[in-house]
PyMOL Python script that loads the backbone (N, CA, C, O; Angstrom):
from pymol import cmd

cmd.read_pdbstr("""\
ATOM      1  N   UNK A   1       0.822  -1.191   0.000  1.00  0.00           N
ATOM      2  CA  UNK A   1       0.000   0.000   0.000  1.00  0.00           C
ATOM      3  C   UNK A   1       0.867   1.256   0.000  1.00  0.00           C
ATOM      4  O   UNK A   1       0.403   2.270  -0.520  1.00  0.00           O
ATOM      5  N   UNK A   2       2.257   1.277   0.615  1.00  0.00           N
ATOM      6  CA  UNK A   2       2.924   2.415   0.801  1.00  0.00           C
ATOM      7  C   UNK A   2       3.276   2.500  -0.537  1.00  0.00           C
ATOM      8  O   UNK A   2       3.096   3.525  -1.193  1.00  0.00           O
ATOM      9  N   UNK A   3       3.791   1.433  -1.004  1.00  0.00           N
ATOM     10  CA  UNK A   3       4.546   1.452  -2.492  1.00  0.00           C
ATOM     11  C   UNK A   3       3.564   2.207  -3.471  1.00  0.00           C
ATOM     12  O   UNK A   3       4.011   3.116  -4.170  1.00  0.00           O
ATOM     13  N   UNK A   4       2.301   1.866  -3.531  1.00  0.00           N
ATOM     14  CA  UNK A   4       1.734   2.689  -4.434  1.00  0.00           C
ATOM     15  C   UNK A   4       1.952   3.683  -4.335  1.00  0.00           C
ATOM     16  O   UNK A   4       2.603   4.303  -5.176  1.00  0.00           O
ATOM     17  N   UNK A   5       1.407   4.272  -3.101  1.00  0.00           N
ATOM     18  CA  UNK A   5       1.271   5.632  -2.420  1.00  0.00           C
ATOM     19  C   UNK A   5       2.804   6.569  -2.929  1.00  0.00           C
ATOM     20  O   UNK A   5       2.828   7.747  -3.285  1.00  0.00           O
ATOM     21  N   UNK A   6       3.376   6.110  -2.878  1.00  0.00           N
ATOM     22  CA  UNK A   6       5.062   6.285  -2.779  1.00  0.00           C
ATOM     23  C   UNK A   6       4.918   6.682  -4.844  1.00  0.00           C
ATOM     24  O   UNK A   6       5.031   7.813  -5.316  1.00  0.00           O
ATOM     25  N   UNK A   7       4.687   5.537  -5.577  1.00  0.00           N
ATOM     26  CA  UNK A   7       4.809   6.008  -6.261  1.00  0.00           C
ATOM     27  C   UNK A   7       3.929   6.630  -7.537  1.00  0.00           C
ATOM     28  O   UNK A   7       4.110   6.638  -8.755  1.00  0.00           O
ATOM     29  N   UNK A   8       2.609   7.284  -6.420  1.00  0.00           N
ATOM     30  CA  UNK A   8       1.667   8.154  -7.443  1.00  0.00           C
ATOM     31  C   UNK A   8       2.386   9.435  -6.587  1.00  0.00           C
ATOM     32  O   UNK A   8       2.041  10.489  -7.120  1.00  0.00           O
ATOM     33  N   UNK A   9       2.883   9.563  -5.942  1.00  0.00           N
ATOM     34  CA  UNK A   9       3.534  10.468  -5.462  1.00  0.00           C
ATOM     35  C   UNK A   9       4.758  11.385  -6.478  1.00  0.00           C
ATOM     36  O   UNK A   9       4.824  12.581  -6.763  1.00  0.00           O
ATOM     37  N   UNK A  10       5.908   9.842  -6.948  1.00  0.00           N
ATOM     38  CA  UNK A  10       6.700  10.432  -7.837  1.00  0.00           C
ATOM     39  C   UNK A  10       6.207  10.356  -9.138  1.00  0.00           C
ATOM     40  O   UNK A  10       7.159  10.746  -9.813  1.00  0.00           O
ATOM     41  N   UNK A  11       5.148  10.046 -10.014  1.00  0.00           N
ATOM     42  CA  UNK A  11       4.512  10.406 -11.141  1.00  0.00           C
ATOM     43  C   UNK A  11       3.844  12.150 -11.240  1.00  0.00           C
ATOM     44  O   UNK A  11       3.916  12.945 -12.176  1.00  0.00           O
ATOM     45  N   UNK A  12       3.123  12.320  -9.701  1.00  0.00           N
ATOM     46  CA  UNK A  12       2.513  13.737  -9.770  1.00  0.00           C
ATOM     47  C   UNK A  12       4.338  15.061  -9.603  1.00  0.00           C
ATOM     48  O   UNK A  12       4.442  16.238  -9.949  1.00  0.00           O
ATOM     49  N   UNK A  13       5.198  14.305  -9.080  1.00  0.00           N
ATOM     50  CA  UNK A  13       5.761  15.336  -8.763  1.00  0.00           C
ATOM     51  C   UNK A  13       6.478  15.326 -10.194  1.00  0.00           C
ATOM     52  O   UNK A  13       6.574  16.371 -10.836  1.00  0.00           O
ATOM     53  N   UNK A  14       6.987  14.084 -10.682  1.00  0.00           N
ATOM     54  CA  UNK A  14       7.340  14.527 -12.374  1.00  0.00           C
ATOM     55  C   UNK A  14       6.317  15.214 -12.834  1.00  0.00           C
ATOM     56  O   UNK A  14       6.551  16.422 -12.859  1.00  0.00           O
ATOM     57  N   UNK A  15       5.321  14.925 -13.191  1.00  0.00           N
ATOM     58  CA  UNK A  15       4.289  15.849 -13.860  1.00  0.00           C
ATOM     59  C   UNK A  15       4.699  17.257 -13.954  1.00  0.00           C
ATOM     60  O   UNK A  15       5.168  17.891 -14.899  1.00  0.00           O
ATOM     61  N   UNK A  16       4.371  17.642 -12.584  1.00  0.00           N
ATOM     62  CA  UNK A  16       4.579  18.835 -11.846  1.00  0.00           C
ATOM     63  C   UNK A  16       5.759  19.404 -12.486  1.00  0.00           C
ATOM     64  O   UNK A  16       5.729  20.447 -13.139  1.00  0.00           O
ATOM     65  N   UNK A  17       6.724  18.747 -12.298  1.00  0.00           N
ATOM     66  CA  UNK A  17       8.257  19.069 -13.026  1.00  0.00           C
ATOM     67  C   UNK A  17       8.143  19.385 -14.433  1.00  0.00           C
ATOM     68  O   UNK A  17       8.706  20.386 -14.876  1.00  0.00           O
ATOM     69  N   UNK A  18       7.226  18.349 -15.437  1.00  0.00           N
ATOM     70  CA  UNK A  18       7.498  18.429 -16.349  1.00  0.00           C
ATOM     71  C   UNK A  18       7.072  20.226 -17.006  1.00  0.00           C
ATOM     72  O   UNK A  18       7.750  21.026 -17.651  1.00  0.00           O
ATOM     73  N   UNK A  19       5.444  20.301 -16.381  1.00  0.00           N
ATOM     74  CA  UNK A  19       5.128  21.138 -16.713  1.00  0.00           C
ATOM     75  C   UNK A  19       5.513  22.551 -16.403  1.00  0.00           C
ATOM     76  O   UNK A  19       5.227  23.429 -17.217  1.00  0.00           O
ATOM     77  N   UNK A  20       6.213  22.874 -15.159  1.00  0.00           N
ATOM     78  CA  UNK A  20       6.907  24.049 -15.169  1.00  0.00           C
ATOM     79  C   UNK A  20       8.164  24.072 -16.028  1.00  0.00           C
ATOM     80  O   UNK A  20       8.742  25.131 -16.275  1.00  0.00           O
ATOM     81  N   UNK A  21       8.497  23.123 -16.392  1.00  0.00           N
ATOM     82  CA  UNK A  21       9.575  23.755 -17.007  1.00  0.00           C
ATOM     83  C   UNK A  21       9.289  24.313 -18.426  1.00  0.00           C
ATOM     84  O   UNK A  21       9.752  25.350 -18.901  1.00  0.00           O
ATOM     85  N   UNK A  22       8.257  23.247 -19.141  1.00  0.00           N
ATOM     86  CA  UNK A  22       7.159  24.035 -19.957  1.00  0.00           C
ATOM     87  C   UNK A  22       7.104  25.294 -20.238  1.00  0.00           C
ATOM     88  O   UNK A  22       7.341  25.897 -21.284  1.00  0.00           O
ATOM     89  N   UNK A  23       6.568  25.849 -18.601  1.00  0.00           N
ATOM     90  CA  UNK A  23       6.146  26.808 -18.473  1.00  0.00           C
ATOM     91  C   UNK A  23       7.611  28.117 -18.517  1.00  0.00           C
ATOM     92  O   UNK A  23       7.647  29.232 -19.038  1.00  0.00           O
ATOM     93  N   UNK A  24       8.363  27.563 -17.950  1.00  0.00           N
ATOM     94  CA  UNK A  24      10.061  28.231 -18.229  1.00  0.00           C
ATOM     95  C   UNK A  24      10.675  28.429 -19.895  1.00  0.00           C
ATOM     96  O   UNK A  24      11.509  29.214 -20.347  1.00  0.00           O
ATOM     97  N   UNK A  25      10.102  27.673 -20.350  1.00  0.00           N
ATOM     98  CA  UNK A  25      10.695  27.498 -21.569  1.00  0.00           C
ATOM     99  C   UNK A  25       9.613  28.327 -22.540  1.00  0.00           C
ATOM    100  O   UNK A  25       9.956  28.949 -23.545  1.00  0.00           O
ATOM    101  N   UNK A  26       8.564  28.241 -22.162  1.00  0.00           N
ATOM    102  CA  UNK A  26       7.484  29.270 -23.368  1.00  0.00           C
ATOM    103  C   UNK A  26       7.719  30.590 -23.183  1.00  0.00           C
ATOM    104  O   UNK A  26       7.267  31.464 -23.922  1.00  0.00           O
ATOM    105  N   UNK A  27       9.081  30.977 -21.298  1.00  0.00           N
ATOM    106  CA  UNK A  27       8.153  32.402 -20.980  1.00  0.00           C
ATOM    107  C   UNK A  27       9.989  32.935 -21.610  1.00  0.00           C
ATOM    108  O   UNK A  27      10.478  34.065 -21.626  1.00  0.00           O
ATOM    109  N   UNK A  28      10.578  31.660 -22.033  1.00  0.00           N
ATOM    110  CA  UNK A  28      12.133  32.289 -22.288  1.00  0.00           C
ATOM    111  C   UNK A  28      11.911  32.785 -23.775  1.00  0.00           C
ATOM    112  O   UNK A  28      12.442  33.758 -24.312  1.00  0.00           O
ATOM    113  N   UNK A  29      11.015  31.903 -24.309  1.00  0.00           N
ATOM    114  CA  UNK A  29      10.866  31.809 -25.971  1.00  0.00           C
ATOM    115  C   UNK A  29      10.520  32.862 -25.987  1.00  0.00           C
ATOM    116  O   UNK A  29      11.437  33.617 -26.307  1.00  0.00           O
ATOM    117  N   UNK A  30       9.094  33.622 -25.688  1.00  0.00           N
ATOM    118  CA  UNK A  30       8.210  34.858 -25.760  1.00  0.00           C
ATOM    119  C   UNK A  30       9.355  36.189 -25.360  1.00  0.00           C
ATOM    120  O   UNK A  30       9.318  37.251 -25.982  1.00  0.00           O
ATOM    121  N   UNK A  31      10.251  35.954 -24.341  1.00  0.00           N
ATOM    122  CA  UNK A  31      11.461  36.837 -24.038  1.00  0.00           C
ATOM    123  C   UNK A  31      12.449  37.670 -25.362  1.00  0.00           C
ATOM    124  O   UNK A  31      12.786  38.839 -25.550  1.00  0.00           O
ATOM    125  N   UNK A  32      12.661  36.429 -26.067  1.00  0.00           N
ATOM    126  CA  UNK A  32      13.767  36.280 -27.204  1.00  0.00           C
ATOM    127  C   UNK A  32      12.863  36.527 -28.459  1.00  0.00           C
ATOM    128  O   UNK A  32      13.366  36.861 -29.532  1.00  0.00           O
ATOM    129  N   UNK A  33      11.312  36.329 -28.272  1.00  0.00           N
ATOM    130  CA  UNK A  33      10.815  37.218 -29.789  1.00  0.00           C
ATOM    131  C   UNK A  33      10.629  38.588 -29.439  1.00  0.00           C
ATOM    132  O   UNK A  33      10.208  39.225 -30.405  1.00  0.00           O
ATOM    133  N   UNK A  34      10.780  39.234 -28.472  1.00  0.00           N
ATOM    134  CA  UNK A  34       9.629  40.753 -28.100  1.00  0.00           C
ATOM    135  C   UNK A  34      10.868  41.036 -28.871  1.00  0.00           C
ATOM    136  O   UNK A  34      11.982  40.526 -28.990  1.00  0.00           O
ATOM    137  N   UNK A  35       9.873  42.597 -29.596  1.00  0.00           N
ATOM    138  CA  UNK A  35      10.368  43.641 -30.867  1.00  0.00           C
ATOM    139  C   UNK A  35      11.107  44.557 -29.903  1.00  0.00           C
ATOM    140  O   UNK A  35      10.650  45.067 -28.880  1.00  0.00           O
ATOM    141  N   UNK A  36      11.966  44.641 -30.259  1.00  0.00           N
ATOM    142  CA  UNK A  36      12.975  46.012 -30.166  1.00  0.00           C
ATOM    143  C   UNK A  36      12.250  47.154 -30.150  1.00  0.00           C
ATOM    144  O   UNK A  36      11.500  47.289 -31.116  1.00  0.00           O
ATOM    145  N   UNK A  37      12.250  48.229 -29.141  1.00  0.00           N
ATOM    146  CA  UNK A  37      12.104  49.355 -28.671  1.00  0.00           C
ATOM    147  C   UNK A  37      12.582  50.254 -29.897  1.00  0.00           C
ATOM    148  O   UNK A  37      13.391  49.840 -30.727  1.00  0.00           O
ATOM    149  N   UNK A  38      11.860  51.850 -29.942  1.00  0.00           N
ATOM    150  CA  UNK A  38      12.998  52.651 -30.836  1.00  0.00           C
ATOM    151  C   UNK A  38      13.973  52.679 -30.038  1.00  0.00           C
ATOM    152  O   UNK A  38      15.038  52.490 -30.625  1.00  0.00           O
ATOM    153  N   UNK A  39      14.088  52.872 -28.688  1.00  0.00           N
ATOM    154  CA  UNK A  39      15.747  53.187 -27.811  1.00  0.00           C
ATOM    155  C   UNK A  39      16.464  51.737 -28.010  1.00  0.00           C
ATOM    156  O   UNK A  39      17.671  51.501 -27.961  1.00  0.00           O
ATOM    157  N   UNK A  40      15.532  50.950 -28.217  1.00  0.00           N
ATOM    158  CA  UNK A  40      16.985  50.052 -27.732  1.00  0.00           C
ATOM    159  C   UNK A  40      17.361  50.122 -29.545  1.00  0.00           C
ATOM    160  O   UNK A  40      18.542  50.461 -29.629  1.00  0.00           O
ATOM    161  N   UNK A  41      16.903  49.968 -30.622  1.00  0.00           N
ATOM    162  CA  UNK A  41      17.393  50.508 -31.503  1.00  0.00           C
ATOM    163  C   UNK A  41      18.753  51.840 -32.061  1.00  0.00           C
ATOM    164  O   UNK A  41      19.760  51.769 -32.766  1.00  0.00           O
ATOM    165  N   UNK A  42      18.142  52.838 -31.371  1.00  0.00           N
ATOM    166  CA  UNK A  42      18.578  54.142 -31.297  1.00  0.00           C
ATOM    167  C   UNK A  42      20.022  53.661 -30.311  1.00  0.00           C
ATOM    168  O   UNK A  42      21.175  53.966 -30.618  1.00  0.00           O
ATOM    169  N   UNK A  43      19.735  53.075 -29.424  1.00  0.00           N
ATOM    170  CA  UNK A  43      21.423  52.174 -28.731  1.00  0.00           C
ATOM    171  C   UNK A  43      22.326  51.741 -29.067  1.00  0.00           C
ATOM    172  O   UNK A  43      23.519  51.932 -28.830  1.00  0.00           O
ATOM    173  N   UNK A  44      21.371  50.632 -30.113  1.00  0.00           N
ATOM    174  CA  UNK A  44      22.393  50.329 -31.029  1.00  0.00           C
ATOM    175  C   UNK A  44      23.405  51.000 -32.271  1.00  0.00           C
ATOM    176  O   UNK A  44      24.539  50.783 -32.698  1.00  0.00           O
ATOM    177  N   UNK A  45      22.326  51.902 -32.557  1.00  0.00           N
ATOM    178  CA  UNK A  45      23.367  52.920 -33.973  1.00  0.00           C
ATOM    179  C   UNK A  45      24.269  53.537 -32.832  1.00  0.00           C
ATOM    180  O   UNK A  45      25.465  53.325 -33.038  1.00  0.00           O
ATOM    181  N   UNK A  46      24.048  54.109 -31.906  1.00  0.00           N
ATOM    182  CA  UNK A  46      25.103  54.781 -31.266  1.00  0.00           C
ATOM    183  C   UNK A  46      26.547  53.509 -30.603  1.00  0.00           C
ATOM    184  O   UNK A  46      27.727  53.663 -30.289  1.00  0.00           O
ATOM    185  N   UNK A  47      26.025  52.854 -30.629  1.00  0.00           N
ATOM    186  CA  UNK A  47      27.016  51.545 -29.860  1.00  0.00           C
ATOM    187  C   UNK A  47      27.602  50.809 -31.524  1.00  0.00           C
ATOM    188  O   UNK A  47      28.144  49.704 -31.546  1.00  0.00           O
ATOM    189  N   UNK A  48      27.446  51.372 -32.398  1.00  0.00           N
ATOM    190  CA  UNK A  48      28.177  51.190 -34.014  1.00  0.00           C
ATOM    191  C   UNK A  48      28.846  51.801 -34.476  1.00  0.00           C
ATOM    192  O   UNK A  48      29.660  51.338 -35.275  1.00  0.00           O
ATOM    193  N   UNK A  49      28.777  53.440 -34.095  1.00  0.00           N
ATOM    194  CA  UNK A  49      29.376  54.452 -34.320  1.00  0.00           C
ATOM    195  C   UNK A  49      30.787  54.470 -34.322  1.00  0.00           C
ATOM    196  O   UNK A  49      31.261  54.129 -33.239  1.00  0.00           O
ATOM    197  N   UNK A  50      31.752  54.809 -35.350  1.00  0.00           N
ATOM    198  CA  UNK A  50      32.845  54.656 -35.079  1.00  0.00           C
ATOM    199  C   UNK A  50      33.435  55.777 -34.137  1.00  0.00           C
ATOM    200  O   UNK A  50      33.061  56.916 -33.855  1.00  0.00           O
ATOM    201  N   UNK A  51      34.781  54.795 -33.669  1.00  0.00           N
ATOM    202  CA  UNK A  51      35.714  55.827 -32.647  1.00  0.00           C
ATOM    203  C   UNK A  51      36.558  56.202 -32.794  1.00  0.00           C
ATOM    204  O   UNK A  51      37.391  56.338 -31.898  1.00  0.00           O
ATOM    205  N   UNK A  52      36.747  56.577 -34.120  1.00  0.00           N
ATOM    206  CA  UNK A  52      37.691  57.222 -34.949  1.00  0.00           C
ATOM    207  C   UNK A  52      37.443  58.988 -34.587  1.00  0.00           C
ATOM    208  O   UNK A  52      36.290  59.417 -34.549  1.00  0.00           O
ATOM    209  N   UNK A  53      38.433  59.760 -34.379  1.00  0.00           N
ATOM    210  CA  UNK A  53      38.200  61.035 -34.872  1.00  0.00           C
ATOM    211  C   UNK A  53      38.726  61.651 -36.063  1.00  0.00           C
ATOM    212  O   UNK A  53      39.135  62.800 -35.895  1.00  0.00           O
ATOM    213  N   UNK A  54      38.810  61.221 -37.114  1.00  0.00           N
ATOM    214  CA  UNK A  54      38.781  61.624 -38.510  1.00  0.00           C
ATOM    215  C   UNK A  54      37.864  62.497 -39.265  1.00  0.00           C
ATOM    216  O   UNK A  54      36.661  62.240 -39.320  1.00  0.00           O
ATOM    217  N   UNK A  55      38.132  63.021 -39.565  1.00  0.00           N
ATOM    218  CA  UNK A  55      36.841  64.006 -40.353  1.00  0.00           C
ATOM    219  C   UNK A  55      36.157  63.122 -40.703  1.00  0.00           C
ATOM    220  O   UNK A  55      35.009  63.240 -40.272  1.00  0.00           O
ATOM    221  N   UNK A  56      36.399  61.872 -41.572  1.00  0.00           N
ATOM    222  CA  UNK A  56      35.931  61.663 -42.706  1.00  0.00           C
ATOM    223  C   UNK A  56      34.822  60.438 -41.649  1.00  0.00           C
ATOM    224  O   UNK A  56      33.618  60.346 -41.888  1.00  0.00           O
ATOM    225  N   UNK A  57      35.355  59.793 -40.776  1.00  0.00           N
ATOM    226  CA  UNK A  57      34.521  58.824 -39.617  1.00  0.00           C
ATOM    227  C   UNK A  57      33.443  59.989 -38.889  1.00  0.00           C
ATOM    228  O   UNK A  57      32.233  59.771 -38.817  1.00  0.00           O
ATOM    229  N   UNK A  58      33.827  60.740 -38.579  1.00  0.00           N
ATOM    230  CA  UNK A  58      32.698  61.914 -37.763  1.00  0.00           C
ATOM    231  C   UNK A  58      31.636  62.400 -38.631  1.00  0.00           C
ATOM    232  O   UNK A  58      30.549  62.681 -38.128  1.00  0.00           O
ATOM    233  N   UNK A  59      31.914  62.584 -40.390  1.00  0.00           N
ATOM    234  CA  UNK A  59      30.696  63.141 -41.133  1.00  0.00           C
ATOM    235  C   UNK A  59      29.970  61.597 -41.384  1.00  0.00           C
ATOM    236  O   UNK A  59      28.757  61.791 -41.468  1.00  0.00           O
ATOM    237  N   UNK A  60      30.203  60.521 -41.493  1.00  0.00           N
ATOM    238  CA  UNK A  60      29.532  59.431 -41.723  1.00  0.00           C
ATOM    239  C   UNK A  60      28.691  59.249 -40.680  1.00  0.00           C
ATOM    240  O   UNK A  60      27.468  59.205 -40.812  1.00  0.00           O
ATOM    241  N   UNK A  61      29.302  59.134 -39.580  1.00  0.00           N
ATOM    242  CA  UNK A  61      28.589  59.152 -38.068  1.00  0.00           C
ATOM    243  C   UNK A  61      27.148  59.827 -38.353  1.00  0.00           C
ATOM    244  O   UNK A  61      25.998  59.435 -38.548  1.00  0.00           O
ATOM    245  N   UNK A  62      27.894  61.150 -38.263  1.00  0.00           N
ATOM    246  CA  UNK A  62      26.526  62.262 -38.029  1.00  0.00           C
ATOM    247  C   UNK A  62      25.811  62.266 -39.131  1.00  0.00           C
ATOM    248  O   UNK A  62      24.796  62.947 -38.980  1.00  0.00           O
ATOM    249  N   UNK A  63      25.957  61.547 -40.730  1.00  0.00           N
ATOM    250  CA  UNK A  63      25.042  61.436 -41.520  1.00  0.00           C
ATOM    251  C   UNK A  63      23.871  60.304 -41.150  1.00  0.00           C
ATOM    252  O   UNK A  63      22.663  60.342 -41.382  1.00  0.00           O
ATOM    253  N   UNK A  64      24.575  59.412 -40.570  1.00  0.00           N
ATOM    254  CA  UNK A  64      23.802  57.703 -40.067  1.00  0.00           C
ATOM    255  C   UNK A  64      23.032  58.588 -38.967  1.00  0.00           C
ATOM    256  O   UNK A  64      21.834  58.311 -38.935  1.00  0.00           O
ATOM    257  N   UNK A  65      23.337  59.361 -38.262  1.00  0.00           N
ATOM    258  CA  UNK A  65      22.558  59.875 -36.942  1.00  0.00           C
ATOM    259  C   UNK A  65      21.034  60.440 -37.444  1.00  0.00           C
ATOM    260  O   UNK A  65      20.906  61.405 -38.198  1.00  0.00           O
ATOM    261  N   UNK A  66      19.835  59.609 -36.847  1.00  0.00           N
ATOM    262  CA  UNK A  66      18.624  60.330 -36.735  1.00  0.00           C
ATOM    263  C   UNK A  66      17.973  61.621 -36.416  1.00  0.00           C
ATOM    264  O   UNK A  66      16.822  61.429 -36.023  1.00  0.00           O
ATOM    265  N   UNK A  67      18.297  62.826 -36.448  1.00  0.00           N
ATOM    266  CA  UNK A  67      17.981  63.676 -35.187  1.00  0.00           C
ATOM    267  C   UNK A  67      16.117  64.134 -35.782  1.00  0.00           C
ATOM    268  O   UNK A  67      15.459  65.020 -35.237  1.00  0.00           O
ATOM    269  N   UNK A  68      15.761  63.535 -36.612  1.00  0.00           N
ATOM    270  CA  UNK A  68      14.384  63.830 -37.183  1.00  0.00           C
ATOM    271  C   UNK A  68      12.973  63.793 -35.971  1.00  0.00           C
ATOM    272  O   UNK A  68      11.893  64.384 -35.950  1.00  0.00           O
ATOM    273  N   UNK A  69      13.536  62.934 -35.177  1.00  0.00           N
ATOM    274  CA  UNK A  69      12.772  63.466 -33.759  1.00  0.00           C
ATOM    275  C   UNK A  69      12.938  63.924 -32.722  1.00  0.00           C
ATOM    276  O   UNK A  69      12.447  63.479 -31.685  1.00  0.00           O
ATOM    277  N   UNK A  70      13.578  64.784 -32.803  1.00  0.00           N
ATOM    278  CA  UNK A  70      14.596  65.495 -31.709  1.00  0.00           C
ATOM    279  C   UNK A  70      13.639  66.422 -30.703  1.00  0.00           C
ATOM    280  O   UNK A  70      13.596  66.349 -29.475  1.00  0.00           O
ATOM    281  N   UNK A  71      12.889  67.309 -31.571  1.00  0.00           N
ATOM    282  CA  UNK A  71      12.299  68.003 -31.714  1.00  0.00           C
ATOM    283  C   UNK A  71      10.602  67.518 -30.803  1.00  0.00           C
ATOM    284  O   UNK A  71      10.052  68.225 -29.959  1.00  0.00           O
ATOM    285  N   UNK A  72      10.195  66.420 -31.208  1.00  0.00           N
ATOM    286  CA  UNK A  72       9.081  65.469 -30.568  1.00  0.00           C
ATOM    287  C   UNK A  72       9.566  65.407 -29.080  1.00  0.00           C
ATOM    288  O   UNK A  72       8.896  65.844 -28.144  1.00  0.00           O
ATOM    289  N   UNK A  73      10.673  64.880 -28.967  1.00  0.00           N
ATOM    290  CA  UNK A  73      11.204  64.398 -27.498  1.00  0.00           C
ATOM    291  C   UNK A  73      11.347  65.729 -26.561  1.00  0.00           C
ATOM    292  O   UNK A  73      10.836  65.762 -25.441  1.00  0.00           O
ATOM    293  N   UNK A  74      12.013  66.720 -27.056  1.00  0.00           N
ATOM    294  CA  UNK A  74      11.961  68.121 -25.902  1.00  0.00           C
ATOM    295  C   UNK A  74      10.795  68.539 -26.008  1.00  0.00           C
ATOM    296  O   UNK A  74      10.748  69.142 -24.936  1.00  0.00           O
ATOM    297  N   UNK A  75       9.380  68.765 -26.655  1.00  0.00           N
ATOM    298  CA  UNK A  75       7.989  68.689 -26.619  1.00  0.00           C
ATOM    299  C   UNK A  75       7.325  67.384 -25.586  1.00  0.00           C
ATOM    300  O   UNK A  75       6.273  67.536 -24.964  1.00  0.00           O
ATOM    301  N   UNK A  76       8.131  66.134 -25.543  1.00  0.00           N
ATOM    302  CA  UNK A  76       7.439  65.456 -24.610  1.00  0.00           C
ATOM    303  C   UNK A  76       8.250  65.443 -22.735  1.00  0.00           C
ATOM    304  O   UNK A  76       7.866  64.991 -21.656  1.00  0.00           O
ATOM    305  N   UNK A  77       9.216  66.030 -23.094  1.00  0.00           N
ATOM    306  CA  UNK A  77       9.844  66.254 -22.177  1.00  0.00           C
ATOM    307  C   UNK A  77       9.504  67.725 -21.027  1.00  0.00           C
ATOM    308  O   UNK A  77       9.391  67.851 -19.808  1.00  0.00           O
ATOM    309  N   UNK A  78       9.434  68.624 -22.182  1.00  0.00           N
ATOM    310  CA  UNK A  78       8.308  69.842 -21.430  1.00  0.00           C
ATOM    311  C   UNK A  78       6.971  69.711 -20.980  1.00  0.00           C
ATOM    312  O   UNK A  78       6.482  70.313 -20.023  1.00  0.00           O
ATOM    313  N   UNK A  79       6.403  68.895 -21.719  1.00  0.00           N
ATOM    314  CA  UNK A  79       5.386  68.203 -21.017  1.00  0.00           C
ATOM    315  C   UNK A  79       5.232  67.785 -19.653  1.00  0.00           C
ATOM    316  O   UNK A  79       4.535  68.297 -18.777  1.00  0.00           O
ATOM    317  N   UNK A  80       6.205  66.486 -19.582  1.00  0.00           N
ATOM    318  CA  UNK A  80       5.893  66.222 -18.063  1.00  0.00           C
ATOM    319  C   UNK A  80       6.847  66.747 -17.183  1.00  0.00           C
ATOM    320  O   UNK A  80       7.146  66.196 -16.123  1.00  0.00           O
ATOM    321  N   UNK A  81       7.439  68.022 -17.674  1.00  0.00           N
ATOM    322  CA  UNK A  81       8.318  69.151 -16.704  1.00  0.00           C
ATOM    323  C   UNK A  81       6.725  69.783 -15.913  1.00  0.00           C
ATOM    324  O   UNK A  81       6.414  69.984 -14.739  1.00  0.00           O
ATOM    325  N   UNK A  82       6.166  69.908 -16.914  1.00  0.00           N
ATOM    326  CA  UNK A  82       4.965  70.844 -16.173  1.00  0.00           C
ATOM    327  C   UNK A  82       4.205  70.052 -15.779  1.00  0.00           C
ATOM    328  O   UNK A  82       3.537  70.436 -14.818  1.00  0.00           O
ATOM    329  N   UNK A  83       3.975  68.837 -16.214  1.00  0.00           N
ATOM    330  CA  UNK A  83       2.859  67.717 -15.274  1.00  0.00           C
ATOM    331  C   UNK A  83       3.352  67.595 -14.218  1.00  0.00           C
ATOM    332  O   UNK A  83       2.600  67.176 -13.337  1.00  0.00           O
ATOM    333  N   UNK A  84       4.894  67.917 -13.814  1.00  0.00           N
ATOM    334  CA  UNK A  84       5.599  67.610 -12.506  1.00  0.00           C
ATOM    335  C   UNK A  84       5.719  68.403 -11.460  1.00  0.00           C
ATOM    336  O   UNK A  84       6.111  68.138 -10.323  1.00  0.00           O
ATOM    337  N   UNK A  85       5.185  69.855 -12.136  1.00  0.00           N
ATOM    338  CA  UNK A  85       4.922  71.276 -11.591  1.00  0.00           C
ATOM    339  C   UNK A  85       3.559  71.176 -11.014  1.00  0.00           C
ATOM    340  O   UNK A  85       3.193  71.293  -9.845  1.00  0.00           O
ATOM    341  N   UNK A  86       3.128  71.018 -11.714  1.00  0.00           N
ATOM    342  CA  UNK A  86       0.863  71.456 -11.399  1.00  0.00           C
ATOM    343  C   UNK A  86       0.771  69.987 -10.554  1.00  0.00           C
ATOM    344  O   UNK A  86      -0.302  69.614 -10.080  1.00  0.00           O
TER     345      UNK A  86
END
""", "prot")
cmd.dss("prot")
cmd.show_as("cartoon", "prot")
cmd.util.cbc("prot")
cmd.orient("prot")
């Protein structure tokens, strides 16, 4: 009687095992597809940039450089300067 007992015991606790790890492994997968951020993007061109100071490395740089929303970001940034005020 123990013996059974004993071993529906280690069938539920494999179970148990099997399925968290399941559960470890779907939440690593879902980890390794999420889309890239614009910053973590925008991280990366800057973490490519060469470290040369050459004229000719510094105008390439600053041609590859985005600054087309520059302009958006100190507008959202004054924003919650004053949401932080009122």
């Amino acid at each position: 009687m123990q013996l059974v007992s004993r071993k529906n015991f280690l069938i539920t606790l494999a179970a148990v095992m099997v399925v968290a790890m399941g559960i470890m492994a779907l939440s690593l997968i879902q980890k390794r597809k999420a889309p890239k951020s614009d910053f973590d993007k925008q991280i990366e061109q800057v973490q490519t940039q060469s470290e040369s100071t050459d004229i000719e490395s510094l105008e390439k740089d600053l041609s590859q450089t985005d600054l087309s929303d520059l302009d958006q970001e100190l507008q959202n940034i004054d924003q919650e300067l004053e949401q932080a005020v009122y």
